[in-house]
C-alpha positions in Angstrom: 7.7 11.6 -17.2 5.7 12.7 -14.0 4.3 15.4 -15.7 2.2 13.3 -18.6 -1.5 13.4 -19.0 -1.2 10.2 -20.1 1.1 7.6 -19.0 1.4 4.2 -18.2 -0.5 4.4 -15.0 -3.1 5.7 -17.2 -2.8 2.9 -19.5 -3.3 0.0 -16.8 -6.2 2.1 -15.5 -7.9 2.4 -18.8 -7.6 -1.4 -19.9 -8.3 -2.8 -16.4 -11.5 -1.0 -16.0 -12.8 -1.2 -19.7 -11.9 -5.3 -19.4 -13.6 -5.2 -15.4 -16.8 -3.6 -16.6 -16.9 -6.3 -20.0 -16.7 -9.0 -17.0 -19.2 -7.9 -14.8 -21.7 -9.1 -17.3 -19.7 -11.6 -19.5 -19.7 -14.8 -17.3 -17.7 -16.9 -19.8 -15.3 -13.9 -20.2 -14.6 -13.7 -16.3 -14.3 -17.5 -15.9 -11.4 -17.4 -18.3 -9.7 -14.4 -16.8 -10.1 -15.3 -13.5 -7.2 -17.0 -11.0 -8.4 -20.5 -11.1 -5.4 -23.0 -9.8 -6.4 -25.8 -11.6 -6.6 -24.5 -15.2 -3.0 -23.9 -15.2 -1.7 -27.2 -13.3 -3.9 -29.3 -15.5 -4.6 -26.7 -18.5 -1.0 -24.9 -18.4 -3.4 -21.9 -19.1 -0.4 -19.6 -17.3 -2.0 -16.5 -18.5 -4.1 -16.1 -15.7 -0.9 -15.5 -13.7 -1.5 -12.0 -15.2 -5.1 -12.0 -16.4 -7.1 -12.0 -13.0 -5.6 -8.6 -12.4 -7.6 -7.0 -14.9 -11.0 -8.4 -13.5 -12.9 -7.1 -10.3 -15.5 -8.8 -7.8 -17.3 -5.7 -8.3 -17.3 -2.1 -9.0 -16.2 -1.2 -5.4 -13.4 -3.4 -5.8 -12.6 -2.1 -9.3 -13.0 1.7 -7.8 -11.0 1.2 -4.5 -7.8 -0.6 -6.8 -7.6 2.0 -9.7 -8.2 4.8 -7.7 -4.8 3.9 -4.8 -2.7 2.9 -8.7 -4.0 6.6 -10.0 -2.9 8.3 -7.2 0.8 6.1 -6.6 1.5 5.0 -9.9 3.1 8.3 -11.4 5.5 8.4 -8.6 6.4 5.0 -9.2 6.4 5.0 -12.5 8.4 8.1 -13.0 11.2 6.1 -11.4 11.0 2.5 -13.2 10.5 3.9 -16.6 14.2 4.9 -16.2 15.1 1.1 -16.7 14.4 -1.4 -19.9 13.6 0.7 -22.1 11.1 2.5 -20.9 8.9 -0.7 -19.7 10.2 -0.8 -16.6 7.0 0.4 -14.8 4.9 -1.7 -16.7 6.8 -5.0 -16.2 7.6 -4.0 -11.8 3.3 -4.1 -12.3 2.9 -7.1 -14.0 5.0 -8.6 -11.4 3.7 -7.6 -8.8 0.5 -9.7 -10.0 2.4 -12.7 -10.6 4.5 -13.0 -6.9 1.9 -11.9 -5.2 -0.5 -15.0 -6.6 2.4 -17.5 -7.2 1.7 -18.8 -3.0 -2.0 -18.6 -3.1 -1.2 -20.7 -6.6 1.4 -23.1 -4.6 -1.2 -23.9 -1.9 -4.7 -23.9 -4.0 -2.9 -25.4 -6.9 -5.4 -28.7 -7.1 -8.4 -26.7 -5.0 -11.1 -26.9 -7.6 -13.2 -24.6 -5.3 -10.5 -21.7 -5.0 -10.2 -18.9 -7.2 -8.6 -15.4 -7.3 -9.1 -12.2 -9.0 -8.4 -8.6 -8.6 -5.1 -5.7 -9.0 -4.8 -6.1 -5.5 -1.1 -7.6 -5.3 0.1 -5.3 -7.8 -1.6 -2.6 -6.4 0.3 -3.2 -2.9 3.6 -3.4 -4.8 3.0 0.3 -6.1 1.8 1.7 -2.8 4.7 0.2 -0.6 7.4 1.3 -3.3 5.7 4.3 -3.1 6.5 4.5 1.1 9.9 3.9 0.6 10.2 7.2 -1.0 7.8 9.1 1.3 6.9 7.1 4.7 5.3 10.3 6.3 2.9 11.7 3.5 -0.2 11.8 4.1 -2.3 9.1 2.3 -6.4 8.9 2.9 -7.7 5.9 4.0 -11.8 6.4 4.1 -11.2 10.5 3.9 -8.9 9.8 7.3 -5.2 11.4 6.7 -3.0 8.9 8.1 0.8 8.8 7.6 2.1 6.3 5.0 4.3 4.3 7.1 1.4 3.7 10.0 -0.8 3.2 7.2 1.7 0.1 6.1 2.0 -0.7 9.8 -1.6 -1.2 10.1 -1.8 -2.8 6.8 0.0 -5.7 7.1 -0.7 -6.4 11.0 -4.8 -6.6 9.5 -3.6 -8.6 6.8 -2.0 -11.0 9.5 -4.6 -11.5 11.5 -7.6 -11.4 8.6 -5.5 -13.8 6.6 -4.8 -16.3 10.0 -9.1 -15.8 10.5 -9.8 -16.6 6.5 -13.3 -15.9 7.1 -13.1 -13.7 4.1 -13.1 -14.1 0.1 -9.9 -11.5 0.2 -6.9 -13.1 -0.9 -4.4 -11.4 2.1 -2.0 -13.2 1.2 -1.5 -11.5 -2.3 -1.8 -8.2 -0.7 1.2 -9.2 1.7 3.2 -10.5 -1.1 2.6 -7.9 -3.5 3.2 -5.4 -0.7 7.0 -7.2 0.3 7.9 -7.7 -3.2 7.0 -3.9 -4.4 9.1 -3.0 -1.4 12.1 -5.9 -2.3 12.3 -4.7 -6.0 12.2 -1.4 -5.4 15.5 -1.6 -2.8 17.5 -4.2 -5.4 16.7 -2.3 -8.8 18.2 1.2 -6.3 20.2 0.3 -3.0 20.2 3.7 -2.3 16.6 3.5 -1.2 16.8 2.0 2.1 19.1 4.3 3.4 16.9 7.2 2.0 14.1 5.4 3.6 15.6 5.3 7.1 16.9 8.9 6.7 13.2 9.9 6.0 12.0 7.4 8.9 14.1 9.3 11.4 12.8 12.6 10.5 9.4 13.1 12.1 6.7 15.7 11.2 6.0 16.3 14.6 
């Protein structure tokens, strides 16, 4: 399945940018997409558990998310296709959107002046699945090579300390869920993983 032009990784690219760029200048579109917390306690309008993930701030935001799922999502999805039925990739993505939003949802959930939007939690679910299996590859973070697992180091200790400032419109807190759930998922749906991680961990490059 690695070896397809087209997969499902391909899929979820395609749809989230074609619905992204149909937001950017559809304001009615992107208000009903979008993570709002109170539509869904007082609307029931649970959609949007998945629907803000196919929506983007802006094209930087749209570029930066499809470009880290194009680059990770084969190798992740060559492994989860293996389970129901061949969905398996596409369901671990879709919930990575929803656990990574359901604590910004539990704490905003009557904040009328909150919202969310963005891949972003899924998007951490593939990339941390994807250091399980390779902790030491190289991945490029602004052209820099820097090892995966230091990359996740440095990850989540900025996502800490951004999320404890909040002096941002980033939602850390999805990225940090998404992240621990893409890593959680990976290890129940194949024990096997941690031990493969470790044994990776323990053998350095240098």
């Amino acid at each position: 399945m690695l070896g397809l032009p087209f997969n499902h990784t391909v899929s979820i690219i395609i749809i989230t940018v074609i619905i992204s760029l149909i937001a950017f200048s559809n304001r009615k579109l992107m208000d009903r997409l979008i993570f709002w917390p109170p539509a869904i306690t007082q609307r029931s309008q649970y959609d949007r558990f998945i629907t803000h993930g196919f929506i983007h701030a802006d094209g930087t935001h749209l570029l930066f998310n499809m470009i880290t799922l194009f680059f990770f999502g084969s190798v992740i999805e060559s492994f989860y296709r293996q389970y129901l039925f061949d969905m398996g990739f596409i369901l671990f993505y879709l919930g990575g959107l929803i656990v990574a939003i359901l604590p910004s949802y539990l704490k905003h959930k009557n904040d009328t002046h909150w919202a969310s939007l963005g891949a972003s939690g899924a998007v951490s679910a593939v990339l941390f699945a994807y250091i399980l299996f390779q902790p030491w590859k190289l991945i490029f973070v602004f052209f820099i090579p820097v090892p995966a697992i230091i990359f996740a180091v440095l990850y989540v200790g900025y996502s800490i300390w951004s999320g404890k400032k909040n002096n941002s419109n980033v939602n850390h807190s999805a990225h940090l869920w998404g992240a621990a759930y893409g890593v959680i998922m990976t290890i129940i749906i194949e024990p096997r993983m941690l031990p493969h991680f470790l044994q990776q961990l323990s053998q350095l490059p240098f």
